[in-house]
PDB file as gemmi writes it, atoms N, CA and C in Angstrom:
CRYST1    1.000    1.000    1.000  90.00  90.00  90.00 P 1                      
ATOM      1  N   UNK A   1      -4.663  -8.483  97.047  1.00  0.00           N  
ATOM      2  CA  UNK A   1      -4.743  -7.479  98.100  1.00  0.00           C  
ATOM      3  C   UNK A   1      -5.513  -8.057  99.288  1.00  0.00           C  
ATOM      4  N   UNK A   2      -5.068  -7.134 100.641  1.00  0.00           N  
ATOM      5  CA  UNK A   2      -5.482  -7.771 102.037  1.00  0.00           C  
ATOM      6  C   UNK A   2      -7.198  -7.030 101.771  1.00  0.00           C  
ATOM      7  N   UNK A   3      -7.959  -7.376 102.500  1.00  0.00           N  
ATOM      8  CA  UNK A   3      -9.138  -7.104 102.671  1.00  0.00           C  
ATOM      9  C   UNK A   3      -8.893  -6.713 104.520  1.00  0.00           C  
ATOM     10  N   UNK A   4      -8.853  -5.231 104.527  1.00  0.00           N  
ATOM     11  CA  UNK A   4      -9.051  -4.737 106.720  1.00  0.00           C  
ATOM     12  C   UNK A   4     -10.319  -4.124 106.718  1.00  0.00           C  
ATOM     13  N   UNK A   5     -10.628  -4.080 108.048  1.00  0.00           N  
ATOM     14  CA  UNK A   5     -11.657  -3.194 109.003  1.00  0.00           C  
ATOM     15  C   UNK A   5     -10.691  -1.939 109.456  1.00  0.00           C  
ATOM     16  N   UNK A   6     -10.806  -0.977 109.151  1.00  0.00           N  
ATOM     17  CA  UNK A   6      -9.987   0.451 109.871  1.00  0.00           C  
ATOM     18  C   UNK A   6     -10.970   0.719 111.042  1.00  0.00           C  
ATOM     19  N   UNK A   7     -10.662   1.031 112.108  1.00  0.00           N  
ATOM     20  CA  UNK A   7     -11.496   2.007 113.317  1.00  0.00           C  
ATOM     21  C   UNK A   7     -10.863   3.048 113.313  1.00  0.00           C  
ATOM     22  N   UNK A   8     -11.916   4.176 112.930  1.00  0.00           N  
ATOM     23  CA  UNK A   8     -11.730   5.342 112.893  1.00  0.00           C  
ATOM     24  C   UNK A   8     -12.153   6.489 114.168  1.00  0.00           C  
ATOM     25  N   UNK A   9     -11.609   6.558 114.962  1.00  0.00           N  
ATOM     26  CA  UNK A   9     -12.736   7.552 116.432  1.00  0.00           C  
ATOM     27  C   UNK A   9     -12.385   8.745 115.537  1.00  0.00           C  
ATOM     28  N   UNK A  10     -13.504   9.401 115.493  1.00  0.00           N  
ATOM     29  CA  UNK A  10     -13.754  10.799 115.012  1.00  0.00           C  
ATOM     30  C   UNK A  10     -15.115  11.238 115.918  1.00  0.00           C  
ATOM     31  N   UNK A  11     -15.100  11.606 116.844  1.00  0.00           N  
ATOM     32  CA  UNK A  11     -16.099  12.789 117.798  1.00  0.00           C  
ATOM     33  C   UNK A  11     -17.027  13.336 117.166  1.00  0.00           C  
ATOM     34  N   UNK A  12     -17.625  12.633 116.800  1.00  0.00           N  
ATOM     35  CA  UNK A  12     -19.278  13.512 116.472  1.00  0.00           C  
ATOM     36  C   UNK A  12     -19.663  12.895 114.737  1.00  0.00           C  
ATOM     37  N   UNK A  13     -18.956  11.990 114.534  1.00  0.00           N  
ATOM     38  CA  UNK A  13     -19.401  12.155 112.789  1.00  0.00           C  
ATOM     39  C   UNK A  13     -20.496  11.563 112.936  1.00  0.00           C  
ATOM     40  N   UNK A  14     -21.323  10.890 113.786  1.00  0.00           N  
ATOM     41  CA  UNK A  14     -22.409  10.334 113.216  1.00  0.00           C  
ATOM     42  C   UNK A  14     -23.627  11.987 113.276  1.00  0.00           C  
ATOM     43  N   UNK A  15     -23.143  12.560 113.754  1.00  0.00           N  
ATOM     44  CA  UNK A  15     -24.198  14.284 113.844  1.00  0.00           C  
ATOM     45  C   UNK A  15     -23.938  14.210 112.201  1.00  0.00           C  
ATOM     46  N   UNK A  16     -22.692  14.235 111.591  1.00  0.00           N  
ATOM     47  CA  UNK A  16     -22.736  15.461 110.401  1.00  0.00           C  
ATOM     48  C   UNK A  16     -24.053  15.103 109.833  1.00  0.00           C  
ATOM     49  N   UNK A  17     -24.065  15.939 109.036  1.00  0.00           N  
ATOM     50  CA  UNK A  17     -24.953  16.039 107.819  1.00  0.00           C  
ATOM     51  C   UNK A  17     -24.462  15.626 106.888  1.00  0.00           C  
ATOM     52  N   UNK A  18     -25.619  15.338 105.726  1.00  0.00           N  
ATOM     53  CA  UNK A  18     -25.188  14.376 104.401  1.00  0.00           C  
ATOM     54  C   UNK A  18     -24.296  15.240 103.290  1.00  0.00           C  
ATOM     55  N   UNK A  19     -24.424  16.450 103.470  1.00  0.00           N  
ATOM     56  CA  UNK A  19     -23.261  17.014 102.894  1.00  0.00           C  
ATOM     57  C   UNK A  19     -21.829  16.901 103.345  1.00  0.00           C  
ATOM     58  N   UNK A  20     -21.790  17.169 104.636  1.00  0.00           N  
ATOM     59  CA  UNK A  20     -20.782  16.875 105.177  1.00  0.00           C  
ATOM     60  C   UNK A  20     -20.085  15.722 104.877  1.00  0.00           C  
ATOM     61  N   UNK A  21     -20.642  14.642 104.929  1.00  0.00           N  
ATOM     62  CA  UNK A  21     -20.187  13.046 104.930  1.00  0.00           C  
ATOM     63  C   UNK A  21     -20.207  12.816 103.555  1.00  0.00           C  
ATOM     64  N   UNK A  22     -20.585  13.986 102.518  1.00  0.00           N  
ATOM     65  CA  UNK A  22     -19.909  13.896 101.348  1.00  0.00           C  
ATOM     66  C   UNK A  22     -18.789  14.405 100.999  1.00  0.00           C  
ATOM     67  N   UNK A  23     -18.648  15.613 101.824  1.00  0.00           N  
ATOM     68  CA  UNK A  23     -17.222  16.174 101.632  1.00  0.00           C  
ATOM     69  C   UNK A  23     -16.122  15.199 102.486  1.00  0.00           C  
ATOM     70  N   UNK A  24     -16.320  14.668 103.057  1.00  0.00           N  
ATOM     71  CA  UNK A  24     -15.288  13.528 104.052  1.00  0.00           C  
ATOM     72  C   UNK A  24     -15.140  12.590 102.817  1.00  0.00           C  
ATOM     73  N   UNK A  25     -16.305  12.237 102.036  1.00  0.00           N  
ATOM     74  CA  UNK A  25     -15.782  11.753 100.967  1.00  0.00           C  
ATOM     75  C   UNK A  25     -14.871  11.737 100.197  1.00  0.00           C  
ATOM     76  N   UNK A  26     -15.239  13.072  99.666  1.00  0.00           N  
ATOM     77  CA  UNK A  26     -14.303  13.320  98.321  1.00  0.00           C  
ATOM     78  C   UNK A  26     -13.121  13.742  99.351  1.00  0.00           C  
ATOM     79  N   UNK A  27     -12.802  14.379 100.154  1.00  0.00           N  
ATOM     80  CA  UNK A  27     -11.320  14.153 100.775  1.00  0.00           C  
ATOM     81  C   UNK A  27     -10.855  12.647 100.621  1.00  0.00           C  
ATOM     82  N   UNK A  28     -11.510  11.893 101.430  1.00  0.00           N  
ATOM     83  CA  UNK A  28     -11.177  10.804 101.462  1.00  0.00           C  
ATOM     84  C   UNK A  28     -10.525   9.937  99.643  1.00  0.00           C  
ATOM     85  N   UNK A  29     -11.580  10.054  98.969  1.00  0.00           N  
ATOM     86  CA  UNK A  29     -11.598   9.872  97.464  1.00  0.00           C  
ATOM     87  C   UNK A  29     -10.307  10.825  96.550  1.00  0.00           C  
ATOM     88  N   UNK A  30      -9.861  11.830  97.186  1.00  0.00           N  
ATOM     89  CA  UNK A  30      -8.632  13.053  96.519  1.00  0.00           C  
ATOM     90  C   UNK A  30      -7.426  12.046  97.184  1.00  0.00           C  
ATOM     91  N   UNK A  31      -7.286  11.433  98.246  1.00  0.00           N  
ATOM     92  CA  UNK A  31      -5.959  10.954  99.128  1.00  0.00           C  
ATOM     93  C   UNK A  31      -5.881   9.758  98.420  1.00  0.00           C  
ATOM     94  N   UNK A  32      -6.797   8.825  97.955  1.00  0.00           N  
ATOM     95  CA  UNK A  32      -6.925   7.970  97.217  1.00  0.00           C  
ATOM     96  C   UNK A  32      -5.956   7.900  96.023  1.00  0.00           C  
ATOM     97  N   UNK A  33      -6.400   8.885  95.301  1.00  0.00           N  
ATOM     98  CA  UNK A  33      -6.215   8.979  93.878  1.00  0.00           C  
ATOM     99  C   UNK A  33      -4.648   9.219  94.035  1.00  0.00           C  
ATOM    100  N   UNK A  34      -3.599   9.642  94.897  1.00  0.00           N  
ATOM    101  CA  UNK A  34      -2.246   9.857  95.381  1.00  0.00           C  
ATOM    102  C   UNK A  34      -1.511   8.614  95.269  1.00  0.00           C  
ATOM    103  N   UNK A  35      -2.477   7.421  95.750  1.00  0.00           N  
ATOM    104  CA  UNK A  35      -2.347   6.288  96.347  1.00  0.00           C  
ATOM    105  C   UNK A  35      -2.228   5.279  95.336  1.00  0.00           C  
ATOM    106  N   UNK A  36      -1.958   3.593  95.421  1.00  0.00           N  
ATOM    107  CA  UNK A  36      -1.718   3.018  94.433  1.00  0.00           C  
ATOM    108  C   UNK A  36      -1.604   1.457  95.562  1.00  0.00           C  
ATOM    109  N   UNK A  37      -2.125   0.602  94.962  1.00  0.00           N  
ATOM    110  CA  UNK A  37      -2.083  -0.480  96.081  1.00  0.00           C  
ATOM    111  C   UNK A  37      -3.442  -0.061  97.181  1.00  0.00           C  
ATOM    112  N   UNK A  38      -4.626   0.396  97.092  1.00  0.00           N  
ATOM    113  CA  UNK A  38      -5.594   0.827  97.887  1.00  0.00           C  
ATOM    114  C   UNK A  38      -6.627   0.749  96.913  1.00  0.00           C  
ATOM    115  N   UNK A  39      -7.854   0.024  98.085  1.00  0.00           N  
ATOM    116  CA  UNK A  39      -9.088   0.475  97.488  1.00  0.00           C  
ATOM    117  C   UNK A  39      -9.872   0.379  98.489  1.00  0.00           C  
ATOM    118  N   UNK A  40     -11.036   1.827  98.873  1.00  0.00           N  
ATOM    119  CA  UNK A  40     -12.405   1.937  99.525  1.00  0.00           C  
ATOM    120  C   UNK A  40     -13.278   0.933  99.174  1.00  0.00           C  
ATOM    121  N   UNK A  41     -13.636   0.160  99.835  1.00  0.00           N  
ATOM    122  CA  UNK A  41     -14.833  -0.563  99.575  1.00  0.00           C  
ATOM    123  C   UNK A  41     -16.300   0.226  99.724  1.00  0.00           C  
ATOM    124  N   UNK A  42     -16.327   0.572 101.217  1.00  0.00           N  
ATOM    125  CA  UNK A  42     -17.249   0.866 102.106  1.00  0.00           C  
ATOM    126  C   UNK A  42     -17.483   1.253 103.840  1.00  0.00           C  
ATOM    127  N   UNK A  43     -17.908   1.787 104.324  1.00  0.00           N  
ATOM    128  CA  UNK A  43     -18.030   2.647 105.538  1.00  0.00           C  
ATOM    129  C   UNK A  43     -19.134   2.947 106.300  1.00  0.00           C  
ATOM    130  N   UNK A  44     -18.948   2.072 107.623  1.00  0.00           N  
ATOM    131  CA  UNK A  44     -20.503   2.445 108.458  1.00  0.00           C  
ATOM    132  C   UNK A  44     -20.541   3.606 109.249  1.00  0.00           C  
ATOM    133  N   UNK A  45     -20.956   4.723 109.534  1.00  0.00           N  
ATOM    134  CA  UNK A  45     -21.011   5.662 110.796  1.00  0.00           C  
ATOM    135  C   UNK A  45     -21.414   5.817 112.088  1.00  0.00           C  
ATOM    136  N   UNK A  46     -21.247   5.388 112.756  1.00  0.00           N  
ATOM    137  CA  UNK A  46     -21.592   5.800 114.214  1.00  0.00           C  
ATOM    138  C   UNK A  46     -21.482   6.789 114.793  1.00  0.00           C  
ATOM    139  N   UNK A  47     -21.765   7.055 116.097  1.00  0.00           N  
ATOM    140  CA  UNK A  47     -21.931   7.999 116.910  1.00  0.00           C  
ATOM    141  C   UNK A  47     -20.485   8.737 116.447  1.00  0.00           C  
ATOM    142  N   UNK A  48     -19.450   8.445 117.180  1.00  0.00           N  
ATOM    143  CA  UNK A  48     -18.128   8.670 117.031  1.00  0.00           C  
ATOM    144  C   UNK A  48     -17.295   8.206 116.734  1.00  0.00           C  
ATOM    145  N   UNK A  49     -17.412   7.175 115.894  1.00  0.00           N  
ATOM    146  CA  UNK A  49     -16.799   6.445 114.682  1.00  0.00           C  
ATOM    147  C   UNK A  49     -17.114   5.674 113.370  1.00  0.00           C  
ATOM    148  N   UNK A  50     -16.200   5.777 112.770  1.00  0.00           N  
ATOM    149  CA  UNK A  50     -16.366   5.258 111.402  1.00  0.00           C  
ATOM    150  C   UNK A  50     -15.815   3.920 111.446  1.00  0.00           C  
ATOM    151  N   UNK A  51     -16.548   2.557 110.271  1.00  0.00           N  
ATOM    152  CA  UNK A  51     -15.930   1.016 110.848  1.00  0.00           C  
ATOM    153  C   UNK A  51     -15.637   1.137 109.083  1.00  0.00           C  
ATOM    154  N   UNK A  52     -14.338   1.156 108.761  1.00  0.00           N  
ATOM    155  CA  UNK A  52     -14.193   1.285 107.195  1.00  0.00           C  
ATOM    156  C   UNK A  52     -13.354  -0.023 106.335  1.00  0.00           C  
ATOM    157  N   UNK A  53     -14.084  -0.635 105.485  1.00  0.00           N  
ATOM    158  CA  UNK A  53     -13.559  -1.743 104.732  1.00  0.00           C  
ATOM    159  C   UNK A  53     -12.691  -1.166 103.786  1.00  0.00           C  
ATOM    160  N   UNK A  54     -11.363  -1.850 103.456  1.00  0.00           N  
ATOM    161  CA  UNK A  54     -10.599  -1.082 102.564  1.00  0.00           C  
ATOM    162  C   UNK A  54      -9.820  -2.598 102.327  1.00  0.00           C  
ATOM    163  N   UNK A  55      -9.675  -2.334 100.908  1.00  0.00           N  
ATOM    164  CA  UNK A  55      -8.630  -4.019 100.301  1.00  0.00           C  
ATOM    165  C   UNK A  55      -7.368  -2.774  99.966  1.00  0.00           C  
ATOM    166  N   UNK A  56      -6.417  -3.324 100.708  1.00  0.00           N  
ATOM    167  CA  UNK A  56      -4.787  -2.884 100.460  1.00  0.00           C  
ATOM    168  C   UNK A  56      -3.742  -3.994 100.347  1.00  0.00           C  
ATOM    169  N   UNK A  57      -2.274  -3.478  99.671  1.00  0.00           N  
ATOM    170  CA  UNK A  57      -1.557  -4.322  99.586  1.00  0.00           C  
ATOM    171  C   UNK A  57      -0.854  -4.745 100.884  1.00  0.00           C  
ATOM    172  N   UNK A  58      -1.036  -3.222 101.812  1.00  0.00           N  
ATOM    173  CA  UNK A  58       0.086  -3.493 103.494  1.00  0.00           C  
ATOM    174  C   UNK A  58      -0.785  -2.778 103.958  1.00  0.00           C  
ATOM    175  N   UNK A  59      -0.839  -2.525 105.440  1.00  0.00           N  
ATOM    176  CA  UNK A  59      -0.769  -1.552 106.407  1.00  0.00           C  
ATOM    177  C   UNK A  59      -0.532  -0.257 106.274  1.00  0.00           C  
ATOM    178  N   UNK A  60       1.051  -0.489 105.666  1.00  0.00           N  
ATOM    179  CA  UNK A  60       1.718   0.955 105.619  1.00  0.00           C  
ATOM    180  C   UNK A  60       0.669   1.933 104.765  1.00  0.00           C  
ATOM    181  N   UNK A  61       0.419   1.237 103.413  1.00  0.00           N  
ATOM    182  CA  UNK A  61      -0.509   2.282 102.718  1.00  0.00           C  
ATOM    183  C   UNK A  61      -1.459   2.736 102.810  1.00  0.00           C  
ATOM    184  N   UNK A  62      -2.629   2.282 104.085  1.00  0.00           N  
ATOM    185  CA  UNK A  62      -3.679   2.585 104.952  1.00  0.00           C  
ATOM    186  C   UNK A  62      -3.137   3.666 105.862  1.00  0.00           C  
ATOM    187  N   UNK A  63      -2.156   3.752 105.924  1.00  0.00           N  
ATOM    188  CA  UNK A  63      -1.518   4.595 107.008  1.00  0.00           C  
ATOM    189  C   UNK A  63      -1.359   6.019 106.489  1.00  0.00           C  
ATOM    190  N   UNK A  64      -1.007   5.609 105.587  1.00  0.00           N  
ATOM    191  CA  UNK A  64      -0.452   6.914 104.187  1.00  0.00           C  
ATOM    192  C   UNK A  64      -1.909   7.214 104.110  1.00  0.00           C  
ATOM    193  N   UNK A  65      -2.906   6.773 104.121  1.00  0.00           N  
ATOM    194  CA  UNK A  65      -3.816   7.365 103.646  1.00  0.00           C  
ATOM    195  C   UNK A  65      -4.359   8.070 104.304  1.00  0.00           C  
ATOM    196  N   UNK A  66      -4.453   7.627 105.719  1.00  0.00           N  
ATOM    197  CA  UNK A  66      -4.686   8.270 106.722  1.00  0.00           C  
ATOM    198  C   UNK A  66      -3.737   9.841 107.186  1.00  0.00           C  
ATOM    199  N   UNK A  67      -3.009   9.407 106.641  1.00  0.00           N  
ATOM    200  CA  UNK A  67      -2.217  10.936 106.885  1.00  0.00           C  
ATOM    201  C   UNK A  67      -2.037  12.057 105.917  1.00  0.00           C  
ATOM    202  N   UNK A  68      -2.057  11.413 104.573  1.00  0.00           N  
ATOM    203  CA  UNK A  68      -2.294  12.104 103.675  1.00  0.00           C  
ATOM    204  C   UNK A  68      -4.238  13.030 103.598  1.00  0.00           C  
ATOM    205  N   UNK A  69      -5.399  12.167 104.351  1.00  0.00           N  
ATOM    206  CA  UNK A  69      -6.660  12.501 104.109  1.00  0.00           C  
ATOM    207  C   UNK A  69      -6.937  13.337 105.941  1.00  0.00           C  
ATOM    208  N   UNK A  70      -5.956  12.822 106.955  1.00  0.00           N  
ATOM    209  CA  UNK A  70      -6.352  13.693 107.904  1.00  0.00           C  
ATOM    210  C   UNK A  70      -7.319  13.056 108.626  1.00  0.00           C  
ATOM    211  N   UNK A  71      -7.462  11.973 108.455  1.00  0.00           N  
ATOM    212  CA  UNK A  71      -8.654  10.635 108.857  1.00  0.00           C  
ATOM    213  C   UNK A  71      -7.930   9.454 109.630  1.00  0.00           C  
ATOM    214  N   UNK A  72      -7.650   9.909 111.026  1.00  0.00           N  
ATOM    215  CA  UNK A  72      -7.349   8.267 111.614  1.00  0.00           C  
ATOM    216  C   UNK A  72      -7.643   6.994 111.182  1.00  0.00           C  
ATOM    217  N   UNK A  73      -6.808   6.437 111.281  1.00  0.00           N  
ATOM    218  CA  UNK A  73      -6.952   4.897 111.344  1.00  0.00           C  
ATOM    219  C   UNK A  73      -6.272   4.290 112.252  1.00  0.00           C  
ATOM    220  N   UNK A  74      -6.739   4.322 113.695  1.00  0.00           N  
ATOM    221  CA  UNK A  74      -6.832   4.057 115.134  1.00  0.00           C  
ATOM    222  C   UNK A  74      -6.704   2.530 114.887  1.00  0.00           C  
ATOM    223  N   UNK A  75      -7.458   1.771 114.501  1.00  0.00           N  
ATOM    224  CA  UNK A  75      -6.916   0.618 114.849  1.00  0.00           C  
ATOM    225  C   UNK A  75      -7.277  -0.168 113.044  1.00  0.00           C  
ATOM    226  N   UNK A  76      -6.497  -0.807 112.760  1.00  0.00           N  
ATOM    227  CA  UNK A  76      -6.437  -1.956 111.390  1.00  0.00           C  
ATOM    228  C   UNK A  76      -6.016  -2.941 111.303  1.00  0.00           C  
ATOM    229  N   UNK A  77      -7.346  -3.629 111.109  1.00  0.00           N  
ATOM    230  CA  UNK A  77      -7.329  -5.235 111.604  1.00  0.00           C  
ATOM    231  C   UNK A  77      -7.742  -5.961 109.826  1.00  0.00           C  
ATOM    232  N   UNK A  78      -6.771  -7.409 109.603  1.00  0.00           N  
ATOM    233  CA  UNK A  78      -6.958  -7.850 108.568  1.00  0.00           C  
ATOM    234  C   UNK A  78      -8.478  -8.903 108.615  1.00  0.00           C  
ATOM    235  N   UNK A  79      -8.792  -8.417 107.446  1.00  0.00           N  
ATOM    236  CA  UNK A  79     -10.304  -9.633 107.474  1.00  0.00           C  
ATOM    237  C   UNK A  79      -9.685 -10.479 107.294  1.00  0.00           C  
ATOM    238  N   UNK A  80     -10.281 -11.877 108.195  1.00  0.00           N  
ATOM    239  CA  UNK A  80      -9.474 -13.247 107.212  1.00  0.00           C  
ATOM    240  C   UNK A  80     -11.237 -14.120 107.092  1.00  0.00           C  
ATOM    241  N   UNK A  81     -12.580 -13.163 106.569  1.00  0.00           N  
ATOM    242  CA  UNK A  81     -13.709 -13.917 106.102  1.00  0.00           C  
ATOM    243  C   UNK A  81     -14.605 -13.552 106.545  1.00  0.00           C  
ATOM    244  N   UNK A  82     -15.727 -13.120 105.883  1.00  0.00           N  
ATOM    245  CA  UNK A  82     -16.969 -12.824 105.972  1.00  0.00           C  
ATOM    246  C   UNK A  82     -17.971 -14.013 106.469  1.00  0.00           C  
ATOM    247  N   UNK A  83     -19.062 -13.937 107.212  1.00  0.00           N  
ATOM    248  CA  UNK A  83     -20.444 -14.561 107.212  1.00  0.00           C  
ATOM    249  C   UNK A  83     -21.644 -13.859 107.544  1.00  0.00           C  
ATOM    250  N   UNK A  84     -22.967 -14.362 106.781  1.00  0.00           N  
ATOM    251  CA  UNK A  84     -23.772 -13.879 106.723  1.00  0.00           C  
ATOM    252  C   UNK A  84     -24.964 -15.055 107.426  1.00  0.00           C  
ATOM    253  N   UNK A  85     -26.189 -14.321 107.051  1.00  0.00           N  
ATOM    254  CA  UNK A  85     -27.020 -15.075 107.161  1.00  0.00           C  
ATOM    255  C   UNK A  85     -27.381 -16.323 106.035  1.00  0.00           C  
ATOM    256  N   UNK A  86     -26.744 -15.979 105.058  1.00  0.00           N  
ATOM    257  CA  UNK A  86     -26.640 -16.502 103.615  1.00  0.00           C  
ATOM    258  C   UNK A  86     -25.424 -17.817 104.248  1.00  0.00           C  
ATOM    259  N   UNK A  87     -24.246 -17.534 104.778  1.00  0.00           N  
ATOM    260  CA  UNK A  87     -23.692 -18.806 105.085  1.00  0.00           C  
ATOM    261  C   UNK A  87     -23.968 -19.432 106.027  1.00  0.00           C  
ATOM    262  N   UNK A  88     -25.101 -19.452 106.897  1.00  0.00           N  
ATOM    263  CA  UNK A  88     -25.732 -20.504 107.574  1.00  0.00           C  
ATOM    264  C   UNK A  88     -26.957 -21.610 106.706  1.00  0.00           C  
ATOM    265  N   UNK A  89     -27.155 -21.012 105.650  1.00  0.00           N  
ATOM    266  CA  UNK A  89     -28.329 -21.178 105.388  1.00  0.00           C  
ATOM    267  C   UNK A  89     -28.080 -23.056 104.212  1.00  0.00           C  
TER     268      UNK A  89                                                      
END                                                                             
């Protein structure tokens, strides 16, 4: 599976509250379970967007997910490699 970055613009999620951004969860986590060829890694929040790591087999099924959960995915870009401070070192 591909390893992407999704950009998500959503208007205000970095306000919600931690309940909230749990229920975006489990939505997110219910559209999932539909799904097959997908997996959530992880998700940063900002002001008005979300920067979301997801390993999929295509595009298309990031897409599906997005429409099935009601959660843009504005722009999806493939990782081709991580670095850290750990790979300079």
């Amino acid at each position: 599976m591909q390893d992407y970055l999704i950009e998500r613009r959503i208007p205000g999620v970095g306000q919600l509250s931690a309940d909230q951004l749990k229920g975006a969860s489990a939505t997110s986590n219910a559209a999932l379970a539909q799904l097959e060829g997908i997996e959530w890694v992880s998700s940063f929040v900002t002001g008005d967007k979300t920067f979301c790591h997801y390993r999929a087999e295509n595009e298309d099924v990031i897409r599906e997910h997005a429409r099935i959960s009601g959660f843009p995915a504005d722009v999806i870009t493939p990782i081709n490699g991580t670095i850290s401070p750990a790979t300079g070192v």
